[in-house]
N, C-alpha and C positions, 0 to 999 in steps of 0.2 A: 504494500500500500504506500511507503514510504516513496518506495521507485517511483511509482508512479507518480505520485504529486509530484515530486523533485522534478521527470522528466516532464510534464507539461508546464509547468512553471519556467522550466527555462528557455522552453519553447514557445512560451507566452510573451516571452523577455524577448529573443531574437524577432519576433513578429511587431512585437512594441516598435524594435528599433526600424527593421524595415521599413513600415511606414513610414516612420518619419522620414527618409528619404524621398519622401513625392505625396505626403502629407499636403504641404503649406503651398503645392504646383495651383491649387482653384481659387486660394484665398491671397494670394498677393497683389489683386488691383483692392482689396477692400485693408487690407496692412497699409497699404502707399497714402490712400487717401485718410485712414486713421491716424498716422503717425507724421503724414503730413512729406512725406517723401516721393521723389520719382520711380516709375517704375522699375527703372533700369536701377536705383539703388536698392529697391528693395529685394527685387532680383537675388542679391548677396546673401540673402536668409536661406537659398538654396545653397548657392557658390560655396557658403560656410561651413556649412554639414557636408558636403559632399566632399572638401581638401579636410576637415579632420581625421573622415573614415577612413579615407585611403591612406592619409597618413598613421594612421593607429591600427590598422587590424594588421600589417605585416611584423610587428613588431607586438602582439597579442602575446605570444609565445614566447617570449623572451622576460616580458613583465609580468606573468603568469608564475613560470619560473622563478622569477627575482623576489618577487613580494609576498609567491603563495599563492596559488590560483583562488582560494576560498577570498582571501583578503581581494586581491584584485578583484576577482568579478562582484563581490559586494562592495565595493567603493567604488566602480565603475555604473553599478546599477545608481548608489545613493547621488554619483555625482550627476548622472543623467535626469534622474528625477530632479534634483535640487534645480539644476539648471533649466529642464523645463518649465518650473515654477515661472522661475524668473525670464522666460523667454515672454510668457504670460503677460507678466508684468511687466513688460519694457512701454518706454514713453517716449523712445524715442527710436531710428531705423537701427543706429549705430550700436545702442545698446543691446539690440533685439539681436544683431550681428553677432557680436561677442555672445551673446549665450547660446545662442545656434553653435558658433564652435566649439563652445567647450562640449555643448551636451553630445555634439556629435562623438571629442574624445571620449564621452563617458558611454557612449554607443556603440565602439569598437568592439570593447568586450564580449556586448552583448548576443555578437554572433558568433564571432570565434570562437570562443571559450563555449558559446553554449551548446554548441554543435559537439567539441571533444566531451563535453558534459553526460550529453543523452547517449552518444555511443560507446562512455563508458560503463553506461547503466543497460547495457544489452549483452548478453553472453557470447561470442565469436557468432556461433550457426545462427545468430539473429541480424546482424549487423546490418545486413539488407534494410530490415524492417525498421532501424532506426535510421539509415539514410531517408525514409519511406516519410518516417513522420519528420525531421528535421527539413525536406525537403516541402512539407507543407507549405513551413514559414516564410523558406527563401522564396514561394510562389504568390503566395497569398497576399504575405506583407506590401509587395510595391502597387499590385494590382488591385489590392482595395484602399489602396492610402488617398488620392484623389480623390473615388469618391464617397469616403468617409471625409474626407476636409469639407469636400464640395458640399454633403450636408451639413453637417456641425456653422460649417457657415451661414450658411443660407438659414436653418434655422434657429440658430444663436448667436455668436461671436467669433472672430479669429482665435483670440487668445486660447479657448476650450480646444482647439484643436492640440495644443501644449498640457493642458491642466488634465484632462482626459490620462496620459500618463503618468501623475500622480499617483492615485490610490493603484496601479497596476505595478506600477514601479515600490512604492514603498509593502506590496505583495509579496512580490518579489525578492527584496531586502532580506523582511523576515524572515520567509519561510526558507531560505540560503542560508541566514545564520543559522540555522534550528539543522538540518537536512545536508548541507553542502559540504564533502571531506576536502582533502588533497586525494590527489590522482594516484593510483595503484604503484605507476611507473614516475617514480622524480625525475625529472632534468637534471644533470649537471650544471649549474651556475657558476657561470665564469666572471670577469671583470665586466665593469659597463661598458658598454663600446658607446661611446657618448659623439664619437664622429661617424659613425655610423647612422646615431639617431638625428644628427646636426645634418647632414648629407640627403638624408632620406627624405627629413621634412622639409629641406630647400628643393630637392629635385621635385619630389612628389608633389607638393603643393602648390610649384611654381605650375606646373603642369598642367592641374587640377585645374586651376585660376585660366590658364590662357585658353582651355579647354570647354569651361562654366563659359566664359567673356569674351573669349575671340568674334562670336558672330556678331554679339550685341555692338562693341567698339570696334565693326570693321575690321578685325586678325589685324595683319602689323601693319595697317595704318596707323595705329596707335600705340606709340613709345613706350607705353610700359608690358604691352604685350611682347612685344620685340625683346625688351630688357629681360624679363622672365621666360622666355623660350630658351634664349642663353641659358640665366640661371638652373634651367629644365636639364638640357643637354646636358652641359655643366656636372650639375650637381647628380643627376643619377650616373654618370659616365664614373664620375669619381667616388661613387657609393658604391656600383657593381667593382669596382676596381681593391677596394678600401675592404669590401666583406669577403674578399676572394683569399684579401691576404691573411686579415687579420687570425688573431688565432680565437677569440670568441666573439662572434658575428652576432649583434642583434636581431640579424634576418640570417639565416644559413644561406646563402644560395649553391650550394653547392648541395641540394638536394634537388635541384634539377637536373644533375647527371643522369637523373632517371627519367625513360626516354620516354616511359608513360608521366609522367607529372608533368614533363616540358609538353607536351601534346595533350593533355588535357587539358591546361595551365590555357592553351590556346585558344583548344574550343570554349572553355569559359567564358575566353573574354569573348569569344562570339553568340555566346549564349547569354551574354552580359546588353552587347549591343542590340541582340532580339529582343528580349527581354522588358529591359527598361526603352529602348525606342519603341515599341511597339503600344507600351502603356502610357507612353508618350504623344505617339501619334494618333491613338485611336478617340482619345475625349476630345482632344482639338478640333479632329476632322470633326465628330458628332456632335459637338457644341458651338462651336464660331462658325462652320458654314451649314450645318443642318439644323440647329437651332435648339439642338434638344437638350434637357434642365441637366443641373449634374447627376439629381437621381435619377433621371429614365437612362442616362451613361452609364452608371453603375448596375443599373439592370440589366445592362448588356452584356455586362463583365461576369454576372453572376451566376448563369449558365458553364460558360467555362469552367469558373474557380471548383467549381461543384464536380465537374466530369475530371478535373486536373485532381484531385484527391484520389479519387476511383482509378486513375493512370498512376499514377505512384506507389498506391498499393499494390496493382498488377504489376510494376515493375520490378517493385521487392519480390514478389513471391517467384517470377520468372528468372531473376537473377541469382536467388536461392536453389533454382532446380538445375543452372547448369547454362541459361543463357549467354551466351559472351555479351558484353558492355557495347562492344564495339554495333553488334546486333540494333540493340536496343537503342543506340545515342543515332546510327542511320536511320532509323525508321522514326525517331521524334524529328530529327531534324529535316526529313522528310515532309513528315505532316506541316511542320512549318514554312515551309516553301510552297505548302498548297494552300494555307492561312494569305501569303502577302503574295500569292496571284490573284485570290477570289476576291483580298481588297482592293488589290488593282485593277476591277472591273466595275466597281461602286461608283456611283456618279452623283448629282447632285438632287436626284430623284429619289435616291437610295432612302428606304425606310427601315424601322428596329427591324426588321425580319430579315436584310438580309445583313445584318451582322451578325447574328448568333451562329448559326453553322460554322462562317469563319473563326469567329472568334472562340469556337470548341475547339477546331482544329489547333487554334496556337495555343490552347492553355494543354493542350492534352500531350503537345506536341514539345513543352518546354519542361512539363512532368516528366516524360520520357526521358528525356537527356538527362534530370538532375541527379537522379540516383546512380547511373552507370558515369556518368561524369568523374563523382567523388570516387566509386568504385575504384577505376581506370588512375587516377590521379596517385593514390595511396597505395597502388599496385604492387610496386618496385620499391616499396620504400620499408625502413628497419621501424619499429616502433618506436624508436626514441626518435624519430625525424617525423611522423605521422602527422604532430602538431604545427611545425612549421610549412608539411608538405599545405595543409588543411588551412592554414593563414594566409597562404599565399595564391592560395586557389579563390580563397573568395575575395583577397585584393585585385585579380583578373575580373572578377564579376563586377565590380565596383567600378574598374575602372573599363571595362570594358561598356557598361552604361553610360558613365560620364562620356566616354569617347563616346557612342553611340547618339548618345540628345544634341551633342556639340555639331556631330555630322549630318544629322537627318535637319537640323535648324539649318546651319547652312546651307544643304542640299536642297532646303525648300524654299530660300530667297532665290538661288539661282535660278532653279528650272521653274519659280513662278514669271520672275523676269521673262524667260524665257517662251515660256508659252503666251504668255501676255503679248510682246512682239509677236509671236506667229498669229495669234486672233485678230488685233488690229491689222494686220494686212489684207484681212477682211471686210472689215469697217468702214466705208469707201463711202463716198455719195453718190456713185454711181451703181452701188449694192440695192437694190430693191427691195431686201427685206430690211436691209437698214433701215432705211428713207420709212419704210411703212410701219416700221417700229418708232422710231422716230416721232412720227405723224402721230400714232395712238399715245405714248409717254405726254407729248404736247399736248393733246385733246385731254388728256386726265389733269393736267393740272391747271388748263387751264379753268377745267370745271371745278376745279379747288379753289378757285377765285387769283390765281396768277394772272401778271398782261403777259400776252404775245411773245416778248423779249424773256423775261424771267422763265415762262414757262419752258421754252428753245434750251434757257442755260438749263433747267432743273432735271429736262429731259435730255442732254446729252451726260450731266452728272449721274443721273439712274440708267444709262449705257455704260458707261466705265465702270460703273459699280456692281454691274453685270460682269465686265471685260473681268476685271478684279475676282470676284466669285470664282469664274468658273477656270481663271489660271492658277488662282488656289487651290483648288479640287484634281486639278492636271496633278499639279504637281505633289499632293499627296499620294498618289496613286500610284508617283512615278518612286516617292520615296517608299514607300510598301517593296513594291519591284526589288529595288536596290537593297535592302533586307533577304530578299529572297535570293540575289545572286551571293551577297556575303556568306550565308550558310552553305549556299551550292558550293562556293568556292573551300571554303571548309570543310568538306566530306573529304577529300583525297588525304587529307592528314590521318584520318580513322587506320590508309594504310599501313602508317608507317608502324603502331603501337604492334607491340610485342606480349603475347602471354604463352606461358609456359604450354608442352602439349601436355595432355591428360589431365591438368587440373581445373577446377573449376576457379572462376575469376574472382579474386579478392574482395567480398565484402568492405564496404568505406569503415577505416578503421579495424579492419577484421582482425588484426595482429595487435591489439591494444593491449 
């Protein structure tokens, strides 16, 4: 009974945190106008949490180690909650900023650690079954965090989307002190590598930032993007450099010599960019050009999340009987190639019926991947590396999303541009359905009580704004596509992975 609590509590903890990653994505024109800021600064309330994560979860493992897993993840929980609080409570953008990154650092834990947590509350021949439910969170959390913000706002406050993890969090706390040991297997604890952690958070976060902000301030139009891409280069160049030598590494990287963790390590991050682009582009498309509430978007998401549990359990039991990983991660990623064709067929007529079919396909298709993913990953690897192999995997998820929203936004200024120019070469006054479109926009306002002149300008402005519309809608569909060839392009790595012949393929963590 104890397990059990222990294990959905910490599984409650990792989903807490999730959300919060794409939480606060419906509620920042109504933060901008509360707080009295632009949108583009509040923006950062993302930017913030998303360079803490990445900088703290590769380094999970090593602070886990240093301080005591029990202590870390309970100070990391109290610190998340605390700062939540106070995210609440800010009065101002700047402030709201600062507490977004620390809560973020105290979010770190919350997956890393909680993930080595629940598999080690599973016996070897189960391990499957708690990739099975750990992988709930990692699905659940980013695709209902929208539209759980989306309501919470709409009917109460920004702030409660923060306070909501409160009483979950200080849950959490308790039942960790009461229930939560140290690990079966100790690390060895070596010296700090404190230029390692000075390295990491320059590279990584310098990254993070030009990554979050490049589209918004034009990529290196703007000098301090430029400055920080350096810094980027830079500083991760001289971190892989720095961890390779030293003799106790904050991050191991030299647990990537395992040729399944570096090939897993990858599809991640493309399973990273699906993933979070996908929960990305689907509210936008359905709420700024089809017009629908954030709860009728969420109801679109609900069907999936539902079929994507029932796919995750069948993958644990099928990877328990003998399936190879490699099987199982081709045929999600499969269905997911057939998720961002059917959206690229969606037009601006498109109603809720024909998003749920696709949108099964990508939740059932991203369950598929996540359990033979972890499997595949921790392969090859000795159990005292298991926890670094596991930190490092879901720093690819993390940053493979970041990469992922930073690419699909830009990809969607450009080929809006783009079709926008190919439609006005339509547009012509020698076009006769123009003119007769034209003509009717005119006749309607003018009946609104417009003159002549105003009516002409009101009706060539509700033309463009058509133009607009329907180059937006191109080019989601064309970004959808562009998801689809990244994962195509990804299969061919499946060949390279290695498993031994006659045995059955490594449960995630099965050697703990």
């Amino acid at each position: 009974m104890k397990r059990t609590i222990l294990m959905i509590t910490v599984i409650a903890a990792a989903i807490m945190e999730l959300i919060d990653t794409s939480i606060v994505n419906v509620a920042l024109s109504y933060m901008s106008g509360n707080l009295g800021a632009t949108l583009e600064d509040t923006s950062w309330v993302i930017t913030a949490y998303a360079i803490a994560n990445v900088i703290i979860i590769p380094i999970t493992s090593f602070l886990s180690a240093r301080i005591g897993r029990r202590n870390y993840y309970i100070g990391s929980v109290i610190m998340f909650t605390v700062f939540s609080l106070l995210c609440g409570q800010a009065t101002n953008i700047w402030m709201l900023v600062i507490c977004r990154f620390f809560q973020g650092m105290g979010g770190g834990a919350l997956l890393s650690v909680s993930a080595a947590i629940v598999y080690e509350l599973f016996p070897r021949e189960k391990q499957n079954l708690a990739s099975a439910l750990f992988g709930v969170g990692i699905f659940v959390g980013p695709t209902i965090g929208p539209t759980l913000g989306g309501y919470i706002t709409e009917h109460y406050s920004w702030p409660w989307i923060f306070y909501i993890n409160v009483p979950i969090g200080i849950a959490v706390a308790v039942i960790c002190s009461r229930l939560l040991g140290e690990p079966v297997i100790k690390p060895v604890v070596g010296r700090i590598d404190w230029t390692g952690i000075l390295l990491l958070a320059a590279g990584v976060g310098s990254l993070q930032t030009v990554l979050e902000r490049g589209e918004t301030d034009d990529w290196f139009a703007a000098n301090y993007i430029v400055v920080l891409t350096a810094i980027a280069v830079i500083g991760l160049s001289l971190f892989v450099w720095w961890e390779l030598k030293v003799k106790s590494p904050v991050v191991n990287l030299r647990v990537l010599k395992s040729k399944n963790l570096s090939i897993a390590a990858a599809l991640t991050f493309v399973s990273g960019i699906g993933l979070f682009s996908s929960v990305y582009l689907t509210p936008v498309f359905a709420q700024r050009l089809l017009g629908f509430t954030p709860t009728a978007t969420g109801l679109l998401l609900l069907p999936g999340a539902v079929f994507a549990i029932g796919g995750l359990l069948i993958t644990a039991r099928l990877l328990q009987r003998g399936t190879p990983p490699v099987v199982m991660i081709t045929l999600g990623m499969f269905l997911f190639i057939v998720f961002t064709w059917k959206m690229s067929r969606l037009d601006l007529d498109a109603g809720s019926g024909d998003f749920y079919i696709p949108l099964i396909w990508r939740a059932v298709g991203i369950a598929i991947i996540t359990v033979p993913l972890s499997s595949l990953a921790i392969s090859g690897l000795e159990p005292k590396d298991m926890p670094q192999g596991t930190a490092l995997n879901n720093m690819m998820r993390q940053l493979g999303g970041s990469f992922g929203i930073a690419m699909v936004n830009t990809f969607l200024t450009r080929r809006g541009a783009v079709h926008r120019t190919d439609l006005l070469t339509h547009i012509t006054a020698g076009n006769p359905q123009v003119a007769e479109r034209l003509a009717g926009y005119t006749r309607y306002f003018i009946g609104k009580g417009s003159n002549s002149f105003d009516a002409q300008r009101q009706a060539l402005g509700l033309l463009d704004a058509g133009v607009v519309r329907q180059s937006s809608a191109l080019s989601f569909t064309d970004a959808y596509l562009l998801l689809g060839v990244i994962f195509l392009a990804g299969l061919p790595l499946l060949l390279l992975s290695s498993r031994k012949k006659g045995k059955k393929p490594v449960m995630a963590i099965a050697d703990h």
